[in-house]
N, C-alpha and C positions, 0 to 999 in steps of 0.2 A: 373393600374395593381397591383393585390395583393403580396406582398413579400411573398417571401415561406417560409412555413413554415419548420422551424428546430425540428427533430424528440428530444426530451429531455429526454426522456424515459428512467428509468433505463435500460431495454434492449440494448441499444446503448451505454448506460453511466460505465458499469463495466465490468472489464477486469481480465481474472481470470489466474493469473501468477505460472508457476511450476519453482522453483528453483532446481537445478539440480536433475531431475529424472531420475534415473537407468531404472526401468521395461518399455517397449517398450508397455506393455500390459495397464499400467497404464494413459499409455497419452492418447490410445486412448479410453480406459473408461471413464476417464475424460472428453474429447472431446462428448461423450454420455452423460453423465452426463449434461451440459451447454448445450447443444442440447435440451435437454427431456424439460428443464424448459424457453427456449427462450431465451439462451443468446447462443453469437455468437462467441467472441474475447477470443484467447487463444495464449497466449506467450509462452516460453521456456529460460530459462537464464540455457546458458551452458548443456544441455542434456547429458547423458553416452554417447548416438552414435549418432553422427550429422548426420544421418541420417533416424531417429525415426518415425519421417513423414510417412515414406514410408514404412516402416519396417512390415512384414506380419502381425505380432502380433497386432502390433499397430492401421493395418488397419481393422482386425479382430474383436477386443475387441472395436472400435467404432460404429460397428455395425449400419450401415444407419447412422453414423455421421461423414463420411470421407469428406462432404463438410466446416466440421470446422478443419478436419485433415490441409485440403488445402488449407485454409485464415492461418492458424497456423503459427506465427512468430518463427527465432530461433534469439534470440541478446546473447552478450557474456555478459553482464554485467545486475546486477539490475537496476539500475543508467538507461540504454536503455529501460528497461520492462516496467519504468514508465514512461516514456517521454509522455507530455501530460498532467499527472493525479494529482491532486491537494488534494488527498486523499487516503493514504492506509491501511490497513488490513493488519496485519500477524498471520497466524493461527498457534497455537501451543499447543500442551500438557501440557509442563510444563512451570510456572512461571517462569517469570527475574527479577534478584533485581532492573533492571535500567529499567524497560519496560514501554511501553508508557499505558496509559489508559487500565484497560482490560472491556472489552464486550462479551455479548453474541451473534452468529448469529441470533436472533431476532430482540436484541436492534438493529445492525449493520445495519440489512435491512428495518429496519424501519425510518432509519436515510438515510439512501441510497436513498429512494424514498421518502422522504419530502424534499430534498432540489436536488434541479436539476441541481443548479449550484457547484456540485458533480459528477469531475470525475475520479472514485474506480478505485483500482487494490487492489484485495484479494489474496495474495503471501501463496504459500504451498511451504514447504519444502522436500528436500529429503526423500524418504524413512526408512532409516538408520537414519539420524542426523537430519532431521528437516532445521529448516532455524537455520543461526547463527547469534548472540548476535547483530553482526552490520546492518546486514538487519532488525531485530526487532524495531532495535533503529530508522532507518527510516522512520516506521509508523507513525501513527496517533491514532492508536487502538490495542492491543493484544487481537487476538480473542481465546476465549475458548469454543469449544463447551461440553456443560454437558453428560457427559457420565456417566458410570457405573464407579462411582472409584475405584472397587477393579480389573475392565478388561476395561479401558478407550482407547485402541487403536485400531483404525479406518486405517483401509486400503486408501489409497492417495483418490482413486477416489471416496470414501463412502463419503469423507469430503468435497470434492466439492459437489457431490450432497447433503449434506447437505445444504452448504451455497447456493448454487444456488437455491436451494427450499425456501428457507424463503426468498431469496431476491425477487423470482418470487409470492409468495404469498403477499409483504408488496408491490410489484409495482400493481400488481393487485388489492389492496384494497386499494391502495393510502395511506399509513399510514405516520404519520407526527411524529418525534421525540417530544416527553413530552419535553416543553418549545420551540419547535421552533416558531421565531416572537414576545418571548419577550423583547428582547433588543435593537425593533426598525430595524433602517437601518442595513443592513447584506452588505459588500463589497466583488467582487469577493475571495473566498477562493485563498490560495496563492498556485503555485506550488510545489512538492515537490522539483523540482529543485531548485526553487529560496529558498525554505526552508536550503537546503544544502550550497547553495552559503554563504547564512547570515549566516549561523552556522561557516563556513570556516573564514571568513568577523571576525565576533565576537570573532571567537577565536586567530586570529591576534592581535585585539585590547586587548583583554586580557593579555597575554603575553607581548604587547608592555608597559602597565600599570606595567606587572610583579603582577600581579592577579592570572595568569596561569605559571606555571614553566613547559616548554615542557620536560623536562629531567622527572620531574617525576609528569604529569598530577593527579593523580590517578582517581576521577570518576565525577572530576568537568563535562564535557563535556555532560557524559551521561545522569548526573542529570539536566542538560540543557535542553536537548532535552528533557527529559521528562518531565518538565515543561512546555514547549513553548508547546507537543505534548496535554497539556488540553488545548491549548488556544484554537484551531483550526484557527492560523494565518490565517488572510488574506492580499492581495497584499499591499496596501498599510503600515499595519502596516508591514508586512519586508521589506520593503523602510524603513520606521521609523527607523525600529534596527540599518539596515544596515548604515542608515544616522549618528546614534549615532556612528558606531564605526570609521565610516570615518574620526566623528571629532577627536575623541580618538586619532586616528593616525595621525591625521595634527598636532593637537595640541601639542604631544607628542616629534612628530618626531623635532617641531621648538625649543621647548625645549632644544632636544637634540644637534642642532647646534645652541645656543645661547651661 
């Protein structure tokens, strides 16, 4: 008997998350948007009206895409949106001094469908404010799409069907990220969770060294993450970290009762 096969698909693999969206009309645009190009999974962290889903507008402006209205997740937190995903995208207008890698939705979807053991979440922000400074910092990628500089703003659900369209055109032609498979063995990509834990982990051990001074951090942490955000960690190496600061703190802490 043959084992089944597992669909790998970018279309199964990316998951297109709205960080707290006001317009009722925008969700379900968007949901049209990831519809029109073959993708399916649409989150919500925190919505204006927990009840958006349903809401006329929302089921209006999807237009023949209310069967994505109705897989549609509501979770209260980011940290939930990406449960799962071992890789994410945050889309933004403007620059972060602390931001992780920036890309363009090209590169991104091109990177997205050469590696399969890749799985996305591409986070849009509010309306009004965008995503803030600490969702950013939990990427992988600061995405920028090229627009017109001197009128660079793009309506919520213009910028999903952006990205949904280059991703659907780079799963479509198979495209491989420039340099992928030259560094040999590649190990499962690490979660973002587990990414988070080690970063928590680390920063223990820092402080406990007295490295880090929690009273007043200033951008040690951020400049962290966005370090470790070029590595593109995977499982084993945050074992690694997290093993390093384990001993930090054994070792420290014996120290301290000697």
């Amino acid at each position: 008997m043959n084992p089944a096969k597992i669909d790998t698909s970018l279309f199964q693999r990316l998951r297109f998350v709205l960080v707290e969206t006001s317009s009722p009309g925008n969700v379900g645009a968007a949901a049209r948007a990831i519809k029109t190009m073959g993708f399916s999974e649409l989150v919500l962290v925190n919505p204006r009206f927990p009840d958006v889903l349903q809401r006329e507008e929302a089921v209006a402006f999807a237009s023949g895409a209310q069967d994505i209205l109705a897989s549609a997740r509501i979770v209260d937190s980011v940290e939930q949106a990406l449960e799962g995903c071992n890789f994410a995208a945050a889309l933004s207008a403007r620059l972060r001094e602390f931001s992780p890698p920036l890309t363009a939705p090209r590169a991104l979807a091109a990177q997205l469908a050469g590696d399969a053991t890749l799985n996305a979440a591409v986070l849009f922000g509010s309306e009004r404010y965008g995503l803030p400074n600490e969702v950013v910092e939990k990427c992988n990628v600061l995405l920028n799409i090229p627009a017109n500089p001197e009128y660079s703003s793009l309506n919520l659900a213009q910028a999903v069907q952006v990205l949904a369209y280059e991703c659907r055109v780079a799963a479509s032609e198979n495209l491989s990220p420039t340099g992928a498979g030259e560094i040999g063995f590649q190990g499962n990509a690490a979660s973002l969770t587990d990414i988070d834990g080690m970063f928590a982990h680390l920063e223990q051990a820092l402080i406990e060294i007295e490295f880090l001074d929690p009273v007043s951090p200033k951008k040690l942490m951020p400049r962290l993450k966005r370090l470790f955000s070029r590595a593109q960690l995977e499982t084993e190496e945050v074992n690694i970290l997290r093993g390093i600061a384990s001993q930090i703190l054994t070792k420290r802490r014996r120290l301290n009762r000697s």
